[in-house]
C-alpha positions as CSV (number, residue, x, y, z in Angstrom):
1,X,-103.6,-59.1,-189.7
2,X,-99.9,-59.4,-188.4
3,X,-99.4,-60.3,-184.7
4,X,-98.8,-56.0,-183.8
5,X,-99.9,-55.0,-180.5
6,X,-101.6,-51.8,-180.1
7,X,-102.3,-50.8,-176.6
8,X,-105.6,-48.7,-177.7
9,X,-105.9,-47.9,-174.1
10,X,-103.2,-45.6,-174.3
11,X,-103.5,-44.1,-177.6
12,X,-107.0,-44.2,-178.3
13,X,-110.2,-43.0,-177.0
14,X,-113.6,-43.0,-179.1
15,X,-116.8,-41.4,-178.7
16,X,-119.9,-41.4,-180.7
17,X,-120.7,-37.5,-180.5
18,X,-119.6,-36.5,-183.9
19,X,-119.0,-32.5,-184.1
20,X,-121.2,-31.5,-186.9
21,X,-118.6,-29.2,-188.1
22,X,-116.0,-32.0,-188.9
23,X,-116.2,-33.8,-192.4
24,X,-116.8,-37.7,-192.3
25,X,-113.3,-38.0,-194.1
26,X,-111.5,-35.5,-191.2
27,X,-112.7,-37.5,-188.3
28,X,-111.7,-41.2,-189.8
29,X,-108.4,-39.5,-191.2
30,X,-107.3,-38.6,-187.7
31,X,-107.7,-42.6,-186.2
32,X,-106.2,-43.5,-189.3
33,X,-103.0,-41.4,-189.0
34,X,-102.5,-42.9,-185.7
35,X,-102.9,-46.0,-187.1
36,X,-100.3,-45.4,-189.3
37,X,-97.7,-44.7,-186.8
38,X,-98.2,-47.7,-185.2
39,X,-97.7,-49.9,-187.9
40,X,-95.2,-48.2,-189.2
41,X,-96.9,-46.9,-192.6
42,X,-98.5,-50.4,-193.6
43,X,-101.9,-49.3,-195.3
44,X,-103.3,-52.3,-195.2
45,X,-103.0,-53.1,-191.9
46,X,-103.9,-50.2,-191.0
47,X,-107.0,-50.4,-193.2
48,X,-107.3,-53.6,-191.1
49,X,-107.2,-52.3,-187.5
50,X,-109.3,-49.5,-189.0
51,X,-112.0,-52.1,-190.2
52,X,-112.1,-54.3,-186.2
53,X,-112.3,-50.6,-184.9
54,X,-115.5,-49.6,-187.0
55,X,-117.0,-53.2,-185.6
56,X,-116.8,-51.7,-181.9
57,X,-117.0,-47.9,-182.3
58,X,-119.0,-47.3,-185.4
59,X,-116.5,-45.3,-186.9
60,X,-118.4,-45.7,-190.7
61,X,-121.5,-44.9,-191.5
62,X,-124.1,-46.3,-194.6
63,X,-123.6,-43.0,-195.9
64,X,-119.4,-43.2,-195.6
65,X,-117.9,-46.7,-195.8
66,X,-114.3,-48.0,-195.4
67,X,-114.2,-48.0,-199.5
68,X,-115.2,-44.2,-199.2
69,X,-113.0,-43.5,-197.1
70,X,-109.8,-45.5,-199.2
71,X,-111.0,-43.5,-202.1
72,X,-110.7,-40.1,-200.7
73,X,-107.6,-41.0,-199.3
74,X,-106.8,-41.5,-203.1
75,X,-108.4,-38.6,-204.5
76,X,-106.5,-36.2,-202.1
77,X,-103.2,-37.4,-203.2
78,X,-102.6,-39.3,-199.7
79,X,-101.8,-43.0,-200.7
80,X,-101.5,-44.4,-204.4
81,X,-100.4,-47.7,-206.0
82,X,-97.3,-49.0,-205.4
83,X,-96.6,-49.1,-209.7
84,X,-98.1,-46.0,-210.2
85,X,-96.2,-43.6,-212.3
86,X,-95.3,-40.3,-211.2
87,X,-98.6,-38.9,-211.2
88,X,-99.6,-39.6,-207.4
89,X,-103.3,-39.0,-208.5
90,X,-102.9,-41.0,-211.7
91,X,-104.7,-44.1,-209.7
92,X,-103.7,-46.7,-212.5
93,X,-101.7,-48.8,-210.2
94,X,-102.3,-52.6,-209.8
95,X,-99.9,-52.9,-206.4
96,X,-100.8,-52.3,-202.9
97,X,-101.2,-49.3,-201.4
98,X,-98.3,-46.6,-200.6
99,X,-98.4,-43.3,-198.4
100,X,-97.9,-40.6,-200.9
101,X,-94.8,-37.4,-199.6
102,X,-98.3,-35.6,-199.0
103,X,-98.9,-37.9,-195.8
104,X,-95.7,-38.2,-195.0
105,X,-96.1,-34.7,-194.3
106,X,-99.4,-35.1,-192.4
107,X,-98.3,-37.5,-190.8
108,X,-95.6,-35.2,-188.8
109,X,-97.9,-32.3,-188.8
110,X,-100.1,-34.2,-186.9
111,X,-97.2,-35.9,-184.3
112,X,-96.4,-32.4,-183.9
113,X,-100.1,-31.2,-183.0
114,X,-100.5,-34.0,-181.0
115,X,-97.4,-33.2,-178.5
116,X,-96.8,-30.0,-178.8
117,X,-100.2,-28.4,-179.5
118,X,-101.5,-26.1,-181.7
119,X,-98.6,-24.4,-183.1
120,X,-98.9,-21.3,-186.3
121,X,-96.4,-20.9,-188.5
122,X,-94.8,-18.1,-187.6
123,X,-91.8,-16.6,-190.2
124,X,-87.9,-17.2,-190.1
125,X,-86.9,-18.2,-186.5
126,X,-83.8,-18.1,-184.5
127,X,-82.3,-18.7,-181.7
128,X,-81.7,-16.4,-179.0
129,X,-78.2,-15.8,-177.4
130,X,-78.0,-14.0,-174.2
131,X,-75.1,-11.9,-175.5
132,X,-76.3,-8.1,-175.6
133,X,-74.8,-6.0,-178.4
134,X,-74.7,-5.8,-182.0
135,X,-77.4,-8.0,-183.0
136,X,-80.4,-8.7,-184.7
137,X,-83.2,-8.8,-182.6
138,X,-84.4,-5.9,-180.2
139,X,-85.6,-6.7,-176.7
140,X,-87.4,-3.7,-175.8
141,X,-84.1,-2.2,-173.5
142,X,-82.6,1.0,-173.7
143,X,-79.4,2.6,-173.1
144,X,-77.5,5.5,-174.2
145,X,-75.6,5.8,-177.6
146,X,-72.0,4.6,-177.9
147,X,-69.5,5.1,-180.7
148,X,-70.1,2.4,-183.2
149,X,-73.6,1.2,-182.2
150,X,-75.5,0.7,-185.5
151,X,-78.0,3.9,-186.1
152,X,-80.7,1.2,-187.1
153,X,-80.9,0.9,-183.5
154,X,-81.6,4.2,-182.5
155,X,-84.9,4.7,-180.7
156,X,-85.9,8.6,-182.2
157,X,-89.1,8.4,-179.4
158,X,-86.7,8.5,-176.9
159,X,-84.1,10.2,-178.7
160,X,-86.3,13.2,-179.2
161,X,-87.6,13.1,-175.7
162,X,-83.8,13.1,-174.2
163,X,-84.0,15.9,-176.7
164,X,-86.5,18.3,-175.3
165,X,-85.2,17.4,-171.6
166,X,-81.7,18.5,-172.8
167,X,-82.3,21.2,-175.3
168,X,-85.4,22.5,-174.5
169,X,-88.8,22.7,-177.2
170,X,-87.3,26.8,-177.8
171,X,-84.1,25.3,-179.2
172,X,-84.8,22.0,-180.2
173,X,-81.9,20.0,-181.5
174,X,-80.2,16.5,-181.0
175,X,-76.8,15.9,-180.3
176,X,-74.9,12.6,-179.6
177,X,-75.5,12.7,-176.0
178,X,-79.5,12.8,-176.7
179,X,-79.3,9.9,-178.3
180,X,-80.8,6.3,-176.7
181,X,-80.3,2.7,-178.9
182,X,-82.2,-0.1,-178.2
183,X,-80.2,-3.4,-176.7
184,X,-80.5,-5.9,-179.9
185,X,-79.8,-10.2,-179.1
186,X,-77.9,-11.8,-181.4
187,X,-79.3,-15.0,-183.0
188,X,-77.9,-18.2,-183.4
189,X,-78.6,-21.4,-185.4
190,X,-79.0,-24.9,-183.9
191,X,-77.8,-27.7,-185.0
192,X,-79.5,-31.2,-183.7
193,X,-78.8,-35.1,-184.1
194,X,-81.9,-36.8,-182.5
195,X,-81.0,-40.8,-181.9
196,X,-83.0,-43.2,-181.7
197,X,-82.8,-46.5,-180.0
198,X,-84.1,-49.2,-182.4
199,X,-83.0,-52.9,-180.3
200,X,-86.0,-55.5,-180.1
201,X,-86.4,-54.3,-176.0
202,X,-88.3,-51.1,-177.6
203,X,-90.8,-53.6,-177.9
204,X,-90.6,-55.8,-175.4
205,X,-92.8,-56.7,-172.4
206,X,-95.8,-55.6,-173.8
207,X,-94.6,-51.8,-174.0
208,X,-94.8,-50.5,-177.8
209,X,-91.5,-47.6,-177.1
210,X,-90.5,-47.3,-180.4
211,X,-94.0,-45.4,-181.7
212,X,-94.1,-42.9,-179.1
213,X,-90.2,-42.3,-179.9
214,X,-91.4,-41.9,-183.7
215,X,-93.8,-39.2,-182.9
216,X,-91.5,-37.5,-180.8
217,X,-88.8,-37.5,-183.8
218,X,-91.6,-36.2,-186.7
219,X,-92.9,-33.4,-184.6
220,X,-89.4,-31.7,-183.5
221,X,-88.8,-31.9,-187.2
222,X,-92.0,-30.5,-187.9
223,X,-91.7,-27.9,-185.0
224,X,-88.1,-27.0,-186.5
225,X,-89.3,-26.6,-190.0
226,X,-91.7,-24.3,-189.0
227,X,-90.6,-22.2,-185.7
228,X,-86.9,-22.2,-186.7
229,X,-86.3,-22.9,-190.5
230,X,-82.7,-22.0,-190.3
231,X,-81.7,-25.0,-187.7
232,X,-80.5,-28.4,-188.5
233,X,-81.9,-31.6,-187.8
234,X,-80.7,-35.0,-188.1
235,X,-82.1,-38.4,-187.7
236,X,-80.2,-41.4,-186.5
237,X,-80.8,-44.6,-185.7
238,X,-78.2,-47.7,-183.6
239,X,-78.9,-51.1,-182.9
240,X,-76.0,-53.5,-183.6
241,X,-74.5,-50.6,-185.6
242,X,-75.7,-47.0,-186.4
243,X,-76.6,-45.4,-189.5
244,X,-78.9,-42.2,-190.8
245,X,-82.4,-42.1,-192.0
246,X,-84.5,-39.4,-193.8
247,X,-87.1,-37.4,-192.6
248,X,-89.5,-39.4,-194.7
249,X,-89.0,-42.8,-193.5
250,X,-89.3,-41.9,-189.8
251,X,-92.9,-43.4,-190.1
252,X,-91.8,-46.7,-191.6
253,X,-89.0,-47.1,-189.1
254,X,-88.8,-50.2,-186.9
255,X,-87.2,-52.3,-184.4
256,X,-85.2,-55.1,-185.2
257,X,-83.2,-58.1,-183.4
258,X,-80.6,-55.5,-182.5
259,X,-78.2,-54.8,-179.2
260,X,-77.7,-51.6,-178.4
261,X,-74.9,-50.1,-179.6
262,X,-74.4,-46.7,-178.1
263,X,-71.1,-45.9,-178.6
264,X,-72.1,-46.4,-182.6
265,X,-74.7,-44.2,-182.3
266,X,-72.6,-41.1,-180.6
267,X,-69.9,-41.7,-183.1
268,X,-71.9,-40.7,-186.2
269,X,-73.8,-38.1,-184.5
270,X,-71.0,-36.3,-183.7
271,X,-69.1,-36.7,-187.4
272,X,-72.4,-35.6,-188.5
273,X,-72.0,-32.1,-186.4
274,X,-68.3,-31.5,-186.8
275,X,-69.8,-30.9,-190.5
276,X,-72.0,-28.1,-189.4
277,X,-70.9,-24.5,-188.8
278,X,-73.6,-23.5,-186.3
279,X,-71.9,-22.7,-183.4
280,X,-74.8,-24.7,-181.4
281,X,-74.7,-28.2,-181.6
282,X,-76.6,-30.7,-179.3
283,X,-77.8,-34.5,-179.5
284,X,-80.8,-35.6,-178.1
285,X,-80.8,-39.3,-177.7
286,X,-83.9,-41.5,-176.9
287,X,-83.0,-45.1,-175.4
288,X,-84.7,-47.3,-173.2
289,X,-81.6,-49.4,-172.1
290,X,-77.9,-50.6,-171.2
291,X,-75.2,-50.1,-173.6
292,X,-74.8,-53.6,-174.7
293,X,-72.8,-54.0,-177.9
294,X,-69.8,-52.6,-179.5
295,X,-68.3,-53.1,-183.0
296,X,-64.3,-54.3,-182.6
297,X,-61.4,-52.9,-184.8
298,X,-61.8,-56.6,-186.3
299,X,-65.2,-55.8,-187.4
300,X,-66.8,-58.6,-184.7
301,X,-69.5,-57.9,-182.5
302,X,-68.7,-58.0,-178.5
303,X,-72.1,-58.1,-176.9
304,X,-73.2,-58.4,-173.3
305,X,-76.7,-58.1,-172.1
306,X,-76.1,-59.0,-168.7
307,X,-75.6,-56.6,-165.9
308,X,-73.7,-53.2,-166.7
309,X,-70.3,-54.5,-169.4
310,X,-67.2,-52.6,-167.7
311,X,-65.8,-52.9,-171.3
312,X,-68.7,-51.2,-173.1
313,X,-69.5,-48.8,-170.3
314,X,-66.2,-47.3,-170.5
315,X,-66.1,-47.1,-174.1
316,X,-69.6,-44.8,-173.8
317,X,-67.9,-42.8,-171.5
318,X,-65.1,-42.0,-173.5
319,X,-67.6,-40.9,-176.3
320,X,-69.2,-38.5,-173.7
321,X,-66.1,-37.1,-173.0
322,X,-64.8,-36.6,-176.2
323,X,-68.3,-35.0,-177.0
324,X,-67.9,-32.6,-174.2
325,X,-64.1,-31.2,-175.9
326,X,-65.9,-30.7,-178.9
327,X,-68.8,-28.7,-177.0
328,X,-71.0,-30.8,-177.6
329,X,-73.9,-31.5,-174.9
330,X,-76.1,-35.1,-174.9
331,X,-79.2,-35.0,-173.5
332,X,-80.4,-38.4,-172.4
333,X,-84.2,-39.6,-172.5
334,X,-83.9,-43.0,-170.4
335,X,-87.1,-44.5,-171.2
336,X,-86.6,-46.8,-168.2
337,X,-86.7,-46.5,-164.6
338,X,-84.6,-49.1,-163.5
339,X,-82.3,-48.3,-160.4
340,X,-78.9,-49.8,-161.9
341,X,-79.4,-48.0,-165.2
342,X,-79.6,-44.9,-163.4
343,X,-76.0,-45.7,-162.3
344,X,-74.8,-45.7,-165.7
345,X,-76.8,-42.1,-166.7
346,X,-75.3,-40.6,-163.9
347,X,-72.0,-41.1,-164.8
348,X,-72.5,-40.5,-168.3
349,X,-74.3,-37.2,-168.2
350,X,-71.2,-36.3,-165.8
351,X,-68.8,-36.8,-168.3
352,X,-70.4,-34.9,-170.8
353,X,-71.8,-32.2,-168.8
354,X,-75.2,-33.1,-170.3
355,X,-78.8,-33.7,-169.3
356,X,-80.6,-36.9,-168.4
357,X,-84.0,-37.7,-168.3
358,X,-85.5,-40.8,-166.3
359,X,-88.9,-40.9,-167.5
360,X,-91.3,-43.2,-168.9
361,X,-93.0,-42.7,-172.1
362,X,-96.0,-40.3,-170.6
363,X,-94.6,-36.9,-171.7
364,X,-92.0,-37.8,-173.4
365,X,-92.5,-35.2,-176.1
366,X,-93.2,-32.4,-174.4
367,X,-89.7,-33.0,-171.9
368,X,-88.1,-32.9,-175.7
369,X,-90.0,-29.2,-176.6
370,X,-88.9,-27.9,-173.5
371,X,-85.2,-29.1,-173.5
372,X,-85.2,-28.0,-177.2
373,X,-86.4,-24.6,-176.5
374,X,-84.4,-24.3,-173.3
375,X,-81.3,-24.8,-175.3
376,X,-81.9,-21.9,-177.6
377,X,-79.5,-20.2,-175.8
378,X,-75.8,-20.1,-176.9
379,X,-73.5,-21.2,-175.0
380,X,-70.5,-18.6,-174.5
């Protein structure tokens, strides 16, 4: 077992009342998808942590062992051999164990249940201006007819009731002035880079940051692929330098013996939206520290982890600003409470016009769902 450190205090709590309506395999698969998260889609050491938990909670039964339990995983197309070809349930592989696209995708399913709740797909989605007119979406308000108003909108109820008023029942008939639309909202798309801090404090001092910032990334994709097909969302990740990640390896991604390196991070995020044509563009960025690292024209590092680096400081700020020309707003998640750092927010969510968040990591994701949905609306 490697030297992780899972705070099961947290994340965890086990009972021995077993709902009879929940299969052996649903109730284990749940622990173990947590599991997963935390080590960062190692199997095997998840099948590990899975085994010392059993030892203490009686998770397995004589009736549904560990080995039960690896083979189901199997049988439902979840994991498969590393060498396997590309039949996931061919099961002929000799290497160790891999998480299949199938749980991959339960994986964030199951971040986003966890956050944000029970949530049904519901059809397309889009966002909602608060520009009346033309649109595509009716809010339920009236108002009389106007040359050019789309006759898709007309509401005939009240039309024909404007009607009688008018015209009387004896001589029923409708004219221009009888007429009533309903007010439509136009939609809008969204476009999203999430960033993620990934320097070694996200796992310093005995505080795991960089799992609950995982979650928090797979279920607002999952909540976006769902609830509002037609957005964008982008996943990137800075340390010493920045660079992109797909949506599948969110739950392999890790910290390593990075600075941060902020200014990086805001760079690529916002080449990434001048690509986009939605007129609504945001970043959401979740760090837990200082700036402290920025890449030189002579392609050197210049780091500094003490105190707040006038040097780098102002370099961030110039990004906010710049970000703020191109409409652009940041919305911080400061996963730190220290009283200096909030110096450095401050000034940086002026610059930008943005949002900060000084929280810890309780809540996290559902600050995210409401600053998501909060932002549906265009800006004018």
């Amino acid at each position: 077992m490697t030297d992780k450190h899972l705070n099961f205090q947290q994340g965890f709590t086990f009972s021995k009342h077993i709902p009879e309506d929940i299969s052996h395999f649903e109730r284990v698969f749940d622990v173990f998808k947590d599991l997963l998260t935390h080590t960062s889609g190692d199997i095997e050491e998840a099948f590990e942590w899975l085994d010392m938990l059993d030892k203490e909670y009686d998770i397995f039964t004589d009736e549904y062992t560990l080995e039960d339990f690896e083979e189901d995983l199997r049988k439902r197309g979840y994991i498969k051999k590393e060498d396997d070809s590309e039949d996931e349930n061919s099961g002929t592989g000799k290497g160790k164990n891999i998480l299949t696209a199938k749980l991959e995708a339960a994986l964030r399913e199951y971040a986003l249940d966890q956050i944000f709740g029970k949530l049904k797909k519901s059809g397309i989605g889009n966002h909602k201006t608060n520009k009346s007119g033309v649109g595509d979406e009716r809010d339920g308000e009236n108002r009389n007819f106007q040359y050019g108003d789309d006759l898709s909108t007309v509401n005939m109820t009240e039309s024909l009731k404007n009607a009688q008023i008018n015209n009387g029942i004896s001589d029923l008939r409708m004219t221009e002035d009888d007429l009533i639309v309903e007010e439509t909202k136009h939609k809008a798309q969204m476009s999203t880079v999430l960033m993620i801090d990934i320097s070694h404090s996200m796992i310093l001092y005995g505080e795991d940051r960089i799992t609950p910032a995982k979650k928090v990334a797979m279920a607002l994709v999952e909540l976006i692929k769902r609830k509002y097909p037609k957005d964008s969302i982008d996943i990137i990740v800075f340390g010493n330098e920045a660079w992109p990640i797909k949506i599948k390896d969110l739950p392999y991604l890790q910290v390593g013996p990075y600075h941060t390196n902020t200014v990086a991070g805001l760079e690529l995020a916002m080449d990434i939206l001048r690509r986009k044509r939605n007129t609504n563009k945001q970043i959401f960025m979740i760090t837990d520290g200082k700036p402290s690292c920025l890449k030189l024209p002579t392609g050197e590092y210049y780091m500094n982890s003490v105190g707040l680096d006038q040097k780098i400081i102002s370099e961030c700020l110039n990004k906010a600003a710049q970000a703020r020309k191109l409409k652009i707003p940041i919305t911080t998640f400061m996963i730190a409470q220290d009283p200096y750092l909030r110096q450095f927010v401050n000034a940086f969510t002026a610059q930008n016009k943005g949002k900060a968040f000084l929280t810890g990591l309780s809540g996290l994701g559902q600050m995210i769902f409401e600053d998501y949905e909060k932002n549906r609306i265009k800006r004018i």
